[in-house]
N, C-alpha and C positions, 0 to 999 in steps of 0.2 A: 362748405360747412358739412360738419358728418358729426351723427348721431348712433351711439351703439346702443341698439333695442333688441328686446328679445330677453332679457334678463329675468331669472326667477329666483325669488331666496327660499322657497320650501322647498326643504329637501323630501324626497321620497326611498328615497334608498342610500348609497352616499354618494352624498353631488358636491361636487370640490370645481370652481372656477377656474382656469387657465388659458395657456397658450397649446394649440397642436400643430405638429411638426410629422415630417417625414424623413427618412434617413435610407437610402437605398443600400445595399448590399451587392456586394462586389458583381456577380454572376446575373443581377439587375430584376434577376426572377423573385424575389423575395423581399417587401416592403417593410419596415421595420415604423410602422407609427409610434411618436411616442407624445406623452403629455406633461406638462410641465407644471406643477401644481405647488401646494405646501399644506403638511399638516402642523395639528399645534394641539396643545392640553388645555384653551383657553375657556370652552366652552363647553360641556360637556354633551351639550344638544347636536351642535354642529357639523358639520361633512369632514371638516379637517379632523374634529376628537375620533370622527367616527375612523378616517383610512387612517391617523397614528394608532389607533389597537388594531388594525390588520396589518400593519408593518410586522405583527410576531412573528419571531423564529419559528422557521417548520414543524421543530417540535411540539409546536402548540396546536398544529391543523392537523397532524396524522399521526398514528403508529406506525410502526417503523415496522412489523409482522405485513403492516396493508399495501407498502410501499414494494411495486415488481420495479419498479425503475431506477437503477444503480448513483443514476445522477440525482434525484430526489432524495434518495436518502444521504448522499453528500451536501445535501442543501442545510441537512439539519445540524452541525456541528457548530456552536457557537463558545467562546469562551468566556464563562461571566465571570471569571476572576480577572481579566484584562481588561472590560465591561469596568466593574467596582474600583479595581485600582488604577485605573487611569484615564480610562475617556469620563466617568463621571466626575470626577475631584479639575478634568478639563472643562467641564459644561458647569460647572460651580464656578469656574473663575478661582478657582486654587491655585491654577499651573500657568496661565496668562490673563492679561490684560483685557486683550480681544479675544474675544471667541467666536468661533463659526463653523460649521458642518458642513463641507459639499452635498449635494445632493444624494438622496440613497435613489439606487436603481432597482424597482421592480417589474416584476412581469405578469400580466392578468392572463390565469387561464380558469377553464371549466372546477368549478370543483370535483372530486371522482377524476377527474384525466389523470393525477398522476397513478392514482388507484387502480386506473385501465378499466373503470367500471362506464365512463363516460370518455367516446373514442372520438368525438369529432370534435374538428376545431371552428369558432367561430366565422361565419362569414358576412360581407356586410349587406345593408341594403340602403339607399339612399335613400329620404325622403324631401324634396323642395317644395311642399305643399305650404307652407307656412313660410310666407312672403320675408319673416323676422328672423329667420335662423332655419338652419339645414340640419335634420335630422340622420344619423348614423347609425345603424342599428346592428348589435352584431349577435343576432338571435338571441335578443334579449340577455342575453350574460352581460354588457357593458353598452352603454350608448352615448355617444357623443351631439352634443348640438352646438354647432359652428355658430356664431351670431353672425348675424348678415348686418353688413356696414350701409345703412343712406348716401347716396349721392344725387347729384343732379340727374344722374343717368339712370338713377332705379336703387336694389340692391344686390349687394354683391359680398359671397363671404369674406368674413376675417378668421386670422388662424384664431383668434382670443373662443371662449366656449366654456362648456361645462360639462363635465364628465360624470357619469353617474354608472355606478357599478354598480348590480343585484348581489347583495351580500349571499343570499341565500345560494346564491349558483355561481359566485366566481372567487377564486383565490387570488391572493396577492403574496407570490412569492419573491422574497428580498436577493434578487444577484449578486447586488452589491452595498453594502454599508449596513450588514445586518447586527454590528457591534454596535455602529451609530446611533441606530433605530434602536436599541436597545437601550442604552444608555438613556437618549431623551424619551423613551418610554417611561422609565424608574424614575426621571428628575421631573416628567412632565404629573406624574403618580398614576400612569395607566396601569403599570406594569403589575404594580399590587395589586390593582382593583381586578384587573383580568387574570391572573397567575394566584393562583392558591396554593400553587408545589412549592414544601417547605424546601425541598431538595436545591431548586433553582432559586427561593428565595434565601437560602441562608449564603449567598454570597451579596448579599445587600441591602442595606438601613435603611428605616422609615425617613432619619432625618436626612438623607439622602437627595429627598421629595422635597420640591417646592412647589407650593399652594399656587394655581393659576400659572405656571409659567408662562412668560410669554412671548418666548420664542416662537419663530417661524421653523419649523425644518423642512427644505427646500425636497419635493419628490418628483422624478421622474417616473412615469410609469409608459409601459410599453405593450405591445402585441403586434403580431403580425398578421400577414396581408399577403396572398400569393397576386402579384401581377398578372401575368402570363397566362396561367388556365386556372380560375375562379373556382371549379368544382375540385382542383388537386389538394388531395390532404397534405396539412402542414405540421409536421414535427419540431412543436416549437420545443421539446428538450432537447434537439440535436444544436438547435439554433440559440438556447440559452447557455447549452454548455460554453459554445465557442463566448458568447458574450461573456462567460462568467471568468473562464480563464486570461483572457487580453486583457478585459478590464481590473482583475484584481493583479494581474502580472504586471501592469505601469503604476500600482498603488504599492501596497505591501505585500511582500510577496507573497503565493500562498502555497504549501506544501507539497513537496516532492511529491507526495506519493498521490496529491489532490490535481496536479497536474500532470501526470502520469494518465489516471486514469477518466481524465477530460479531455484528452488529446485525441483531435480526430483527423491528425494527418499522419503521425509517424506510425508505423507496421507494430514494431515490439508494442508500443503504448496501447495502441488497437486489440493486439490478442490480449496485454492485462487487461482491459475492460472486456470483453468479451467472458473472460473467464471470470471476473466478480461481478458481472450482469448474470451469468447462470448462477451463481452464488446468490443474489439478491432474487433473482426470478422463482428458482426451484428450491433452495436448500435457504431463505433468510437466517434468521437467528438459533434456529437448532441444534442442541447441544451436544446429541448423543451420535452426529453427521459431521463431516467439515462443513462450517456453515461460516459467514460473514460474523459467525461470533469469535469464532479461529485465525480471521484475516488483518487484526490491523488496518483496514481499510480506512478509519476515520482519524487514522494516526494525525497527530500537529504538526507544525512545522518547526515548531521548537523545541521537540523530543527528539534523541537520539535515540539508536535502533536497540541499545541495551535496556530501556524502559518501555517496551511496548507489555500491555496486560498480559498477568500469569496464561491466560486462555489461548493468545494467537498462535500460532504454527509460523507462522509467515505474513512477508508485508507486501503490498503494491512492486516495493522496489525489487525485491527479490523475485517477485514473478515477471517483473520489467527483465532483470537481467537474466534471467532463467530462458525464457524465450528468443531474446537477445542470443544468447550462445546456442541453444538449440538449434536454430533455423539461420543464422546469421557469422556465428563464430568461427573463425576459422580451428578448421581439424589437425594444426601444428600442436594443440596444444592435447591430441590423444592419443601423441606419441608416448607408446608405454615408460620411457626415460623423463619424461617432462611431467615435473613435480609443480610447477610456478606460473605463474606469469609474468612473464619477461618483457615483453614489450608491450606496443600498443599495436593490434593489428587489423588491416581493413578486411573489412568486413565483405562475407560469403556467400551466394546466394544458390549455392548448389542444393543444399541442404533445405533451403526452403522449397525449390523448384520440384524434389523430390516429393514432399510433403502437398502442395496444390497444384503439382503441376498436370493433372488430367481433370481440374475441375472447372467452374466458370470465374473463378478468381486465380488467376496464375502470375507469376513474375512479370508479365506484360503489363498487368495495372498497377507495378510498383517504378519507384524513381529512386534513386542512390543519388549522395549528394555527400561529400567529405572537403570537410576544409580543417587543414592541420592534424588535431588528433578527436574533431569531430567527425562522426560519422551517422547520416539519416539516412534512414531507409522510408521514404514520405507512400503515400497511397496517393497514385495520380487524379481519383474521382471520387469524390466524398459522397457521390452517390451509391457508390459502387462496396459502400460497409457493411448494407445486410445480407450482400451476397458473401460478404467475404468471412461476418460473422456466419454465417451457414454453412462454410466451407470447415471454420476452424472449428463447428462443433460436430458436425460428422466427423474431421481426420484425428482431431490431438486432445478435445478438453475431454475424453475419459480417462486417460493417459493421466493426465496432469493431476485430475482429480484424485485417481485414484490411487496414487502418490501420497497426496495430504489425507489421504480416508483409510487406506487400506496397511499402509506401512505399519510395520507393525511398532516403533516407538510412536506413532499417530495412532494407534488403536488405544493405548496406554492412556493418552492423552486425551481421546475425547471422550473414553469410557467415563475417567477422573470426571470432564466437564458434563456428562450425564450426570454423575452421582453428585452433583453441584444443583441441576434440574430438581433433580427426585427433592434433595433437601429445603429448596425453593417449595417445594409443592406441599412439603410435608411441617419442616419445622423451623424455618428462617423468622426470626422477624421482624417486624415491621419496617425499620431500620433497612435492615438487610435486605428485603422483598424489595424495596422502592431501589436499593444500589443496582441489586441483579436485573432487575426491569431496565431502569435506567441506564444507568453509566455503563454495563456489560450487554446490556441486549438494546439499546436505544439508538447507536448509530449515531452517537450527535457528538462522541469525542468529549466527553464529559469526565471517562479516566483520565486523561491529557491533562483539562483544565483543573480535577484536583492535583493531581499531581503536578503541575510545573509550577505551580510558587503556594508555600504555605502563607497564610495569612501574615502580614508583621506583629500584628495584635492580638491575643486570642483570640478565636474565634469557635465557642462550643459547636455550633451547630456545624460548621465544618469539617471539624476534627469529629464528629458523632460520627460523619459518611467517609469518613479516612481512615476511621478504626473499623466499621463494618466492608472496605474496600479491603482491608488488610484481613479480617475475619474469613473472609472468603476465598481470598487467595492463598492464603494460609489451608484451609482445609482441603482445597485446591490440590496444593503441593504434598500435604498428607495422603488424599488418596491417589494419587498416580503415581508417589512412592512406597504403598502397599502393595497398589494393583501389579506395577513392577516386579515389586520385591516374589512373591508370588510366583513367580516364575524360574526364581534362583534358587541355586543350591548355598551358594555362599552366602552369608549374613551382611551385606553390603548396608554402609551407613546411607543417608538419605542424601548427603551430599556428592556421593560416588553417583546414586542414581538422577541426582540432578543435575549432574555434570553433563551427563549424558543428551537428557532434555532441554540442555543448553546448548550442544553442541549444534544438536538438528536443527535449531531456530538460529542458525547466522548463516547468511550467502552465501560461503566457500561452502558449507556443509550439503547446502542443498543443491548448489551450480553444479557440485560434482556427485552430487547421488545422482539428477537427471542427465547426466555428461554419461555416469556409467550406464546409464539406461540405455542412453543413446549409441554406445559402443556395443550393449550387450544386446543389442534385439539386429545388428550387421544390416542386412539391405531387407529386412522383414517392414512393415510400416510398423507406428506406433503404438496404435491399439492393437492390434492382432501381438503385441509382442509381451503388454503389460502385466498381464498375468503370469505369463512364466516368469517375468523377471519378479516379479511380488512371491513367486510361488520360493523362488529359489533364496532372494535376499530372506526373505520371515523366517525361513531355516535357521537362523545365526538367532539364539537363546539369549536373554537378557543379561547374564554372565558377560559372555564374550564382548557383547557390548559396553558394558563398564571396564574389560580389560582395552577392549578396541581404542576407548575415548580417555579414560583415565592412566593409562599408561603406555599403548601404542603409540596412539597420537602424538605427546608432544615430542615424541623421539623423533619422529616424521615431518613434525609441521609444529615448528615455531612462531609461539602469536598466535592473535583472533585476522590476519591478515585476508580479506577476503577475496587475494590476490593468490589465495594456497591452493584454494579450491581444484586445480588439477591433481593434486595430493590426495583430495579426499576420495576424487575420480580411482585412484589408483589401486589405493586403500579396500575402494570396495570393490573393487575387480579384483583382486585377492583374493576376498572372501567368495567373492562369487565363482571362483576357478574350482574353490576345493567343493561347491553346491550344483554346479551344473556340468561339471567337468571337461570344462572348456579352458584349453590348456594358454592362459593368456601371458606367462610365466614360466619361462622352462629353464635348463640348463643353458641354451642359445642367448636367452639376454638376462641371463642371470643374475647381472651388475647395474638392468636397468630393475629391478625386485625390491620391494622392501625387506625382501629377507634381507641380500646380502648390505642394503642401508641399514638394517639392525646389526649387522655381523661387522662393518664397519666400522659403526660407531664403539661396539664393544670394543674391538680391535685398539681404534684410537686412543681409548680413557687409557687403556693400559701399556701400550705405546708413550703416552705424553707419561703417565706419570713415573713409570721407570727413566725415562729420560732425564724428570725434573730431579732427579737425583742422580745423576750422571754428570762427571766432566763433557760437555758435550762437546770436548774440541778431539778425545780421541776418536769421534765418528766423523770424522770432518772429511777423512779421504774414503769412506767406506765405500768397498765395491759391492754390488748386487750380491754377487755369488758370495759374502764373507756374511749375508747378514744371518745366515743362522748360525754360526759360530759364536756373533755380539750380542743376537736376540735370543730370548727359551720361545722362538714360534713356536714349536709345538705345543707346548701347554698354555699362551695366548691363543693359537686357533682352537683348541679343544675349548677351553674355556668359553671363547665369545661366542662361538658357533650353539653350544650348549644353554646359554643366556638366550638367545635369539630363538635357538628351537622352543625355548618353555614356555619363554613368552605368547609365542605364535601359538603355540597347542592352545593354551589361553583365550584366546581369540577365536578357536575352533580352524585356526591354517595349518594345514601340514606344512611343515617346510620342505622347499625343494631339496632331493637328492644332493648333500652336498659329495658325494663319494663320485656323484659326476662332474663335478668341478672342482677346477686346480688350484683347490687353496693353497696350497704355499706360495706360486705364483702371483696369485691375487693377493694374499697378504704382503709378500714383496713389495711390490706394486705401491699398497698404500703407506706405508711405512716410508719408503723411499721418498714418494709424495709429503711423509710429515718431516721428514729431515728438511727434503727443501725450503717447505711454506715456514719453519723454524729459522733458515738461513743456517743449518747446518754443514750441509752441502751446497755447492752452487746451483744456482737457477740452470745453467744450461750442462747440467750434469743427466751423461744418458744413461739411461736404465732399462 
């Protein structure tokens, strides 16, 4: 016969009844308790009302200014237009029959920990004084009491218990199902009663709300427990991250660039987060700096890379692949002739050995692993990240940074997003003050969720923060095509100049500005190199730049392919030849040059089109030596040569010495070439 005693129904803090379990973790050192409970809107006195309004999104516990921890402020991105148009019209019983919610997963910790104001983690201490149940106590932040089972032999714990959390001292951060919890927050009517932000209410109706629901929604909550040595501090955001990634990657998926920078086994993934943890630690939301307000970091997973905010520079994925070819890529592809990416190639590790290899993180604590046209670069000890972040903030992140800070079309840009500050401070409003607070400086991906579906039905209060989203980006793109303009001599329309600030914000654009860095600093390291290279590229005038993008470019590189990016490598070693006078270009590969691909192309247009009026069967036996008797070479090379220099001047390139190279030859050459690829001449016709 057994009897479960020991039961209390006053609450004192919030005390929610359940089951407790343990879950160990691979390495065995690291205990993962977790609690099995449910909250519900039934009562508003009760433990379960009281842990469903601490189910809120992060954005509800902090500022995103207080937040040093990069994973924390990832915590806060929730989508209330996904929220409103489908999990609640699901928990209505609009969309099925049955209805049911798996459990949401959270995690209790200190309040202030993620703040870094409060640095220790709880630890426990037992108490079996009380014959009816066993007390668990983990410095008073949460306490557990086990009910003790009757038997004939005495008693003896059961997992069953009662969990009580000191609201005042502990958080409840949502890992996993923080849409869920949201939803049955709004249907349960927590969600009004504790949210007074019109911002995050105008994606949701009162009639939404059902009086008393009385639903259960099923919670897990968790904390850890170091086994091994009891006095060892425990980083449970190193240990939530890995939980937050696994468990939402077997649900729905969750976004490139949100697993990217939760990744704590692969290298490239490693330095992005390294490098938006200094963003989030030193530089948070700051306008007038590169700062996490510049980063796309809280991009969605349902936006494509042409819709990230007017404000970002750059995304997760771009500093994924950035680092990727920096330290990993092979150097086939800085071969001055090599415009493309042609293949798929495995992956390098010279280039990184160079980079850490006299520190305490070197190629010895990494692992390589390729199957097909996958390739990992994994970190063999996940202990071994702070050291290795320390490594990467001494050799490369001034480098990188100073890249997105100091370049001068990124001066342009965060000036603009200063004078965006100043008007926030001065004459924004109200409307507007809450957009720029929020949706731009919040961290919580809040552009995303206006932006990926407008409402199906009106919706004013919506549309009020889609117009003041547009007000801003608009003024935006006004002053950094001032600030621009400002620097030119020519009257360039605003679309010349945002072609420009478009160009710099895609992959190829960037892969191959740090490619030329990385060619132009030779066996110097990183930082010892980044100033000259900044001192020499900011030489090239806002002009050049709109001839560089708006009309070099697509001569050069067809498409947004971000497979070009060697081209753009090329591009700016050009430019940087005629600024540091480093001859990377000369008469010797004069045919691996953009000049003589300009001098080509001119060549060609006027080639095909004298042809297309041509019988082309009398060139059909043409010998090499006859072609300047059938062609006017002379005044085709005068001519394209003379297009190709005006251009370049344009751009501020000298062009190379063509009086040192055999143009008629080379025009031979390619002519011949267009006979064939025409089928004018035969394929194995030699020249």
């Amino acid at each position: 016969m057994m009897e479960i005693v020991g039961m209390e129904t006053k609450r004192r803090t919030i005390d929610v009844t359940g089951m407790l379990g343990t879950f160990e973790t691979k390495n065995k050192e690291i205990i993962i308790n977790y609690f099995s409970t449910f909250a519900n809107a039934k009562d508003p006195g009760s433990g379960e009302y009281a842990l469903l309004e601490q189910l809120s999104p992060m954005r509800e516990k902090v500022n995103p200014g207080e937040l040093k921890d990069l994973n924390s402020l990832l915590q806060r991105d929730l989508n209330d237009q996904r929220v409103s148009s489908e999990l609640i019209p699901y928990l209505l019983g609009k969309i099925s029959d049955i209805v049911f919610f798996p459990a949401i997963l959270g995690v209790l910790i200190p309040k202030d920990f993620l703040e870094e104001k409060t640095t220790k983690y709880p630890t426990k201490k037992i108490d079996k004084s009380n014959e009816t149940k066993t007390k668990i106590d983990f410095d008073g932040y949460w306490t557990v009491e086990k009910y003790r089972v009757k038997t004939e032999n005495g008693f003896n714990d059961s997992n069953l218990g009662m969990l009580k959390i000191d609201e005042a001292k502990t958080e409840i951060i949502v890992l996993d199902g923080q849409h869920r919890a949201n939803a049955f927050r709004v249907v349960g009517g927590v969600f009004f009663e504790t949210n007074k932000n019109e911002l995050y209410s105008a994606f949701y109706k009162e009639d939404q709300t059902i009086k008393k629901y009385m639903a259960d929604l099923p919670v897990t909550l968790i904390w850890f427990e170091n086994k091994q040595a009891k006095n060892k501090t425990i980083d449970p955001a190193l240990i939530s991250r890995r939980l937050f990634v696994d468990v939402n990657n077997t649900a729905r998926k969750v976004s490139e660039a949100r697993t990217i920078l939760l990744n704590d086994n692969e290298i490239d993934s490693l330095l992005t987060r390294f490098f938006y943890s200094y963003l989030a630690r030193v530089k948070t939301f700051k306008a007038e700096v590169f700062s996490l307000l510049h980063s796309a970091f809280d991009i969605d997973s349902d936006i494509v890379e042409g819709t990230i905010n007017k404000f970002s520079l750059t995304t997760p994925q771009f500093i994924h692949d950035i680092f990727y070819w920096l330290l990993f890529g092979t150097r086939h592809y800085h071969k001055l002739d090599v415009y493309q990416v042609t293949r798929t190639s495995k992956a390098h590790l010279i280039e990184f050995e160079e980079v850490f290899g006299d520190g305490e993180f070197t190629q010895k604590d990494i692992n390589y692993t390729e199957k097909e046209d996958e390739t990992k670069i994994l970190i063999k000890d996940t202990n071994k990240i702070r050291t290795f972040e320390n490594e990467y903030l001494e050799k490369l992140n001034a480098s990188i940074y100073k890249i997105f800070n100091e370049f001068k079309l990124c001066k342009f840009h965060l000036q603009a997003s200063s004078s965006i500050e100043h008007w926030y401070h001065e004459e924004m409003n109200s409307t507007q003050t809450e957009v720029w607070e929020k949706v731009f400086c919040g961290g919580e991906g809040l552009y995303y969720t206006f932006k990926t579906k407008k409402p199906k039905k009106e919706n004013k209060k919506i549309n009020k923060y889609l117009t003041a989203i547009k007000e801003i980006e608009d003024k935006f793109d006004n002053d950094r095509y001032y600030l621009a303009k400002k620097e030119c001599k020519k009257n360039w329309e605003q679309k010349d100049i945002d072609q420009v600030f478009d160009s710099f914000r895609t992959k190829a654009f960037q892969i191959g500005l740090l490619m030329a860095f990385d060619y132009f600093k030779e066996l110097k390291e990183f930082n010892k190199s980044i100033d000259e290279f900044l001192s020499s590229i900011n030489k090239v005038q806002m002009d050049a730049w709109v001839y560089i993008i708006k009309d070099l470019r697509p001569l050069i590189i067809k498409g947004t392919d971000p497979k070009k990016w060697p081209a753009y490598q090329k591009i700016i070693l050009r430019i940087l030849q005629e600024n540091d006078k480093k001859k990377y270009y000369t008469k010797e590969n004069f045919k691996s040059s953009i000049d003589y691909l300009l001098f080509k192309k001119n060549l060609l247009e006027r080639c095909k089109g004298f042809l297309r009026d041509e019988d082309k069967s009398k060139y059909r036996n043409i010998d090499y030596d006859e072609l300047d008797a059938k062609f006017p070479l002379n005044d085709w090379i005068q001519k394209s040569e003379n297009e190709a220099r005006e251009l370049l001047k344009n751009c501020t390139i000298k062009m190379i010495k063509m009086s040192e190279v055999n143009l008629q030859n080379i025009t031979k050459s390619i002519i011949m070439e267009e006979l064939r690829r025409q089928d004018i001449i035969e394929e194995n016709e030699n020249y």
